[in-house]
N, C-alpha and C positions, 0 to 999 in steps of 0.2 A: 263443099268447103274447098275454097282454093289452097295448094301447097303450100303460100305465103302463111297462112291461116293455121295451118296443122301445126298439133301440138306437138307431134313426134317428128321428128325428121332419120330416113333412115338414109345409111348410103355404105355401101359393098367394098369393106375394106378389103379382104381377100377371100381367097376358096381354100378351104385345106387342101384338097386336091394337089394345088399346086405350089405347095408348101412340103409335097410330098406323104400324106396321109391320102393311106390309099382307105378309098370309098366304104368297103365292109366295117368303117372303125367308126365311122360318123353317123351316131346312135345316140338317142336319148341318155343308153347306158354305159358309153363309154366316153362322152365328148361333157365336159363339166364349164360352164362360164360363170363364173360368180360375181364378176365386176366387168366393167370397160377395160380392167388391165390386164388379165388373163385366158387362157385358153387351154383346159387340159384335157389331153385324149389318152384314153389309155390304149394299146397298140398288145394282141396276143398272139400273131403272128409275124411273121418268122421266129421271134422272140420275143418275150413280154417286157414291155417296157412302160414308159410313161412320159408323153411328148409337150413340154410345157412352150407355151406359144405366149411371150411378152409382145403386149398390142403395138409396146413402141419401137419394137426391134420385129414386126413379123415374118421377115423373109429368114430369120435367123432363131429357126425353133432350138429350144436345146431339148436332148434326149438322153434317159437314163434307163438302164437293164434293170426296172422294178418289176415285180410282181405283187399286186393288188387286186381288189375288188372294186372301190375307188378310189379317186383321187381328186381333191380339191384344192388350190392356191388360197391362200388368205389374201382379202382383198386390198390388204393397206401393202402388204410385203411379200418376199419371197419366201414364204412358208408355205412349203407342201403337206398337204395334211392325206394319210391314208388310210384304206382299211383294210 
């Protein structure tokens, strides 16, 4: 099937990495996406937090001193939902 053809088109908006999310945080169990507009990782070292990454602003994560189990964005708004 030629890439004109394919139903999915993907392409590499960023690396957390280099948003500053360092590597041990980028886990099934700490990294949530639930739409194309959000991005949340939860962070338990140095101190526990929760780093919410808007798709339209990504170089520009914001970060809060939470402590959680997880964390989820509602996909229409900025509502943090956790447990």
């Amino acid at each position: 099937m030629a890439a004109a053809n394919a139903p999915i088109t993907m392409k590499e908006v960023l690396t957390l990495p280099s948003i500053g999310i360092s590597p041990q945080f980028i886990t099934f169990t700490n990294v949530t996406m639930e739409s194309d507009k959000y991005i949340c990782v939860r962070e338990t070292a140095p101190q526990n937090s929760v780093v919410i990454i808007d798709m339209h602003m990504p170089m520009q994560p914001l970060r809060r001193p939470i402590t959680a189990d997880s964390a989820l964005m509602n996909p229409d708004s900025r509502i943090l939902a956790l447990k």
